[in-house]
Structure formats: C-alpha cells, structure tokens
C-alpha positions as CSV (number, residue, x, y, z in Angstrom):
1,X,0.0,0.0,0.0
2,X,2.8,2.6,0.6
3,X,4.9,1.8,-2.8
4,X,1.4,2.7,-4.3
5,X,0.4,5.8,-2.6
6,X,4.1,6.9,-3.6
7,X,3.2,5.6,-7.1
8,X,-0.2,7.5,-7.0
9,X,1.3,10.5,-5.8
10,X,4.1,10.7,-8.3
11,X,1.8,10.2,-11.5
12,X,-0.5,12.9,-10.1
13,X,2.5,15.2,-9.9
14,X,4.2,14.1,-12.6
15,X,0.5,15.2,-14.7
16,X,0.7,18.4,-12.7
17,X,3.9,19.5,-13.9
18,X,3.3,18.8,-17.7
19,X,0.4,20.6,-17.8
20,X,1.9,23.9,-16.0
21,X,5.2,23.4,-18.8
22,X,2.4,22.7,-21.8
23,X,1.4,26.2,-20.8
24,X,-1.8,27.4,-21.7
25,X,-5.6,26.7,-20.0
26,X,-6.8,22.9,-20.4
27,X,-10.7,24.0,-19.0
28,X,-13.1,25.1,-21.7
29,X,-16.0,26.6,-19.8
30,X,-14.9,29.9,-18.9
31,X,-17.9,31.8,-19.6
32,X,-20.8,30.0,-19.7
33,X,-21.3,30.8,-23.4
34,X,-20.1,27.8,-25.3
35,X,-19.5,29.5,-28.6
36,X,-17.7,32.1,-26.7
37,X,-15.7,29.7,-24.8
38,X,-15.1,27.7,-28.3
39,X,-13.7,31.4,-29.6
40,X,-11.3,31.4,-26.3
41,X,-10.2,27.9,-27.0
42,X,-8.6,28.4,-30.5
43,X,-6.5,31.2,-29.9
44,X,-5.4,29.0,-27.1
45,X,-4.6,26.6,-29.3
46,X,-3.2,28.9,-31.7
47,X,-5.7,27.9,-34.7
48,X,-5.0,31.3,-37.1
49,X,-7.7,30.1,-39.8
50,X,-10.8,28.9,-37.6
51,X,-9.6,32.7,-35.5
52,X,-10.1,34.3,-39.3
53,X,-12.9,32.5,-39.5
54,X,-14.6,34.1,-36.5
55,X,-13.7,37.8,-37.3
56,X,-17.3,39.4,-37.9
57,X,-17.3,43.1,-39.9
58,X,-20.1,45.3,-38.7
59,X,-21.8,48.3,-40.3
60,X,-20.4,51.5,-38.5
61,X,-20.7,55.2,-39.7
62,X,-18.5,57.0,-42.2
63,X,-17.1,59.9,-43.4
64,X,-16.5,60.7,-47.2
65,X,-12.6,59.8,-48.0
66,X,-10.3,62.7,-47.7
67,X,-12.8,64.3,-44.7
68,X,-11.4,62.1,-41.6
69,X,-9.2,62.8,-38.7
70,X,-6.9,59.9,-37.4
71,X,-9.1,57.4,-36.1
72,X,-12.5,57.9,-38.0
73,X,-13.7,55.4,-40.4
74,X,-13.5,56.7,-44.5
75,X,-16.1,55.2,-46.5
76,X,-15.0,53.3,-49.1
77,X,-14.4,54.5,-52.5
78,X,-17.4,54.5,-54.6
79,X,-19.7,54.2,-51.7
80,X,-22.8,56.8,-51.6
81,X,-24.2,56.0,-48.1
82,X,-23.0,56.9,-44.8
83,X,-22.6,53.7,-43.7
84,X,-19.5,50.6,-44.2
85,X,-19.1,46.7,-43.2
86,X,-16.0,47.0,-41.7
87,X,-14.2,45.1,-39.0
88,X,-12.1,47.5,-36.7
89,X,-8.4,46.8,-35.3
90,X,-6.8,49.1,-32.3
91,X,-3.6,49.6,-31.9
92,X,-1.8,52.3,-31.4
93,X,-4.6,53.9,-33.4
94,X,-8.2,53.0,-35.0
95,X,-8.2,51.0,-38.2
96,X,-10.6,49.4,-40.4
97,X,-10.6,46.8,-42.3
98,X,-12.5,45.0,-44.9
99,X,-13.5,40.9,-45.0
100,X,-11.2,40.4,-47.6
101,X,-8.1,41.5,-45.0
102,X,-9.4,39.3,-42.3
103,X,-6.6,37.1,-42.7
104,X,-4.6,40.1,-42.2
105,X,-6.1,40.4,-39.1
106,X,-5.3,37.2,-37.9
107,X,-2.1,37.4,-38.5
108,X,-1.2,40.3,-36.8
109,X,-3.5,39.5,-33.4
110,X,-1.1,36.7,-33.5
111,X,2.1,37.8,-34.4
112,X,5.5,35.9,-35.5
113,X,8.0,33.9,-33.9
114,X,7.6,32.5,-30.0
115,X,4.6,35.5,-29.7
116,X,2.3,33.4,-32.2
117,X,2.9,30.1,-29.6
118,X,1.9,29.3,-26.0
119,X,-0.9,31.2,-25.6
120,X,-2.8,32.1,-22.0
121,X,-6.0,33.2,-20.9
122,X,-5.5,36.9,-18.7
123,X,-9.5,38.0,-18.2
124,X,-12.6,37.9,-19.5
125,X,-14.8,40.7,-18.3
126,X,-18.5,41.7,-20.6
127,X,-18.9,45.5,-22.3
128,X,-21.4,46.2,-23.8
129,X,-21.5,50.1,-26.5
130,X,-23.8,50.7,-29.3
131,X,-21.9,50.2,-32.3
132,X,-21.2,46.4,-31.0
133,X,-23.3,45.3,-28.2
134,X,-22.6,43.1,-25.3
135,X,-19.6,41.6,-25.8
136,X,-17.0,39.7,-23.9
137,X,-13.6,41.4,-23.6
138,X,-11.2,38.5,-23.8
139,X,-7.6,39.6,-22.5
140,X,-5.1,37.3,-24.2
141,X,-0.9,36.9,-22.9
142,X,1.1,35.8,-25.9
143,X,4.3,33.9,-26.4
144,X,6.9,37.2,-25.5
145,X,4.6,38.3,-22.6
146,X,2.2,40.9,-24.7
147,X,-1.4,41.2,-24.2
148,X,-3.8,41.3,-27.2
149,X,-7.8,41.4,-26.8
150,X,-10.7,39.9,-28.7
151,X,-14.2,41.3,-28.3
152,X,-16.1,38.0,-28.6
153,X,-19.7,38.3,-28.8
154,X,-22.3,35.9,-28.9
155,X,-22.5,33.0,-31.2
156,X,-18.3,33.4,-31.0
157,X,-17.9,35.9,-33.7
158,X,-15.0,38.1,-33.0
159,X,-15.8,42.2,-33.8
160,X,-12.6,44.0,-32.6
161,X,-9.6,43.4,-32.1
162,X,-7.3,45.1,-29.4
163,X,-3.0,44.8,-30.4
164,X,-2.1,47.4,-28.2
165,X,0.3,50.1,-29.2
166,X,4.1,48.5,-29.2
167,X,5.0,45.9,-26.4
168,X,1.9,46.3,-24.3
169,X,1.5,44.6,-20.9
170,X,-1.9,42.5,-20.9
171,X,-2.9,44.8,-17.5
172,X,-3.1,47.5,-19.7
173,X,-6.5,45.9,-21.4
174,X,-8.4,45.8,-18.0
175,X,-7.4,49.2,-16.2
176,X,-10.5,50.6,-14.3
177,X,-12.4,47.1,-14.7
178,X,-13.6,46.3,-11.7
179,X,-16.2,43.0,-12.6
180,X,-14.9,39.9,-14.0
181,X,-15.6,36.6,-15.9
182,X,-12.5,35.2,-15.5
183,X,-10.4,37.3,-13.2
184,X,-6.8,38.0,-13.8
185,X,-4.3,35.2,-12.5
186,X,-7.3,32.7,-12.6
C-alpha cells in the first residue's frame, strides 16, 4: 500500500507539472457561453484560420474619404451612403478593415515567432456600447509576454480586435475594470 500511494502520488504530480510546462488553460467553460468559450479555446490553441474564421465586420458610420481625422472610419471609395461593413483593429490607433483583409487580421492579433505560440488566458470581463453590443472582452498573454484582446460576442464571432500600441503589458487591457468573468491570474 505505501509503494502505491508513492506511485499515485508521483503520477498525479508528474501530470501536474506537464500541464503547468504545456502552458496554456486545459478548462473550456470559462464563460458559460459555449461558442464564446469555443472562440477562447482556438487562440489558445493557436488555430489562425478557424480565428479568421470568427472575425465578424459590422456596419459603422462613415465619413466621405479625404474628410477624416486619425481614427475615424472613410467610407469606401465608390460608396454613396453613410454607412460601411467594416471590421475594426486598435492599436496604437483605430483601423478598419475589410473581410477580404481578415486574414490580415489574424495574423497580426497573433504575431511571429515565439509571440504566435503558447498562448494564455488573462480575463474575460462583458462591455457592452452601441456600435457592438454586449460583448466579452477577452484579455489574451502571448508567447513574448504581450497582451492582445478579442471582443467576442455571442455566437463566438469576434468584432474588434485590441493589439495594443508596441510591447503592451496584458494589465493594460483591463485598467478601471472592476467586474470579472474570468479574473486575472485565474
């Protein structure tokens, strides 16, 4: 009985350790929302198509080309309404971007080198403004240490995406939030 509780014991550790060296989050319920969760769970996994798959343009307000200030939305050329499907990217400043660019997108939420690998989950916390809704802010730590954030909303589709503006710390996506999802550190 003692040579197994050693045994026991030294398997359960020996699990405990390779998952904390595999890095990354092995739950998948972290909201409640499965598709949202589903969302979470690929950039954990560092699936670049299914996350270009998931990026949703929404119709926002815009301004006739040549008329914008840094941050405002042009309308496309040859449009006559005041209005664009466009799918917006933050980073050191507003940008917009088209479906066809989505895989643009994806490649720069996840980056190059060891920053595309090992993912983590930071925090989720919920938003919710009226050009997208209620959505869940999901706070992302890549491979070099750098936050990035996906505004996941319901069924999974992903509407903005937050890069940050040069090395940015993932703390920096959740000053002044005060009620969490998923917590930081849990």
């Amino acid at each position: 009985m003692h040579c197994s509780f050693w045994v026991t014991n030294s398997v359960l550790l020996a699990m405990a350790i390779a998952a904390v060296a595999c890095g990354g989050d092995e739950r998948d319920d972290w909201t409640g929302d499965a598709a949202v969760d589903a969302t979470i769970r690929l950039v954990l996994d560092g699936d670049r198509d299914a996350f270009r798959d998931s990026l949703e343009a929404v119709e926002r307000q815009c301004k006739p080309a040549g008329t914008t200030d840094v941050g405002e939305l042009p309308c496309p050329e040859g449009t006559t309404g005041a209005t664009a499907r466009v799918f917006q990217v933050t980073g050191c400043h507003a940008e917009y971007r088209a479906a066809e660019q989505f895989g643009e997108v994806a490649e720069a939420f996840f980056g190059a080198g060891s920053a595309g690998n090992d993912w983590k989950l930071y925090a989720v916390y919920r938003g919710i403004d009226d050009i997208f809704g209620e959505t869940y802010r999901v706070v992302f730590v890549d491979g070099n240490g750098d936050g990035r954030a996906a505004w996941v909303r319901s069924p999974g589709k992903v509407v903005l995406v937050e890069l940050g503006c040069g090395a940015t710390a993932p703390a920096a996506f959740v000053e002044g939030v005060t009620g969490f999802v998923v917590a930081p550190g849990d």
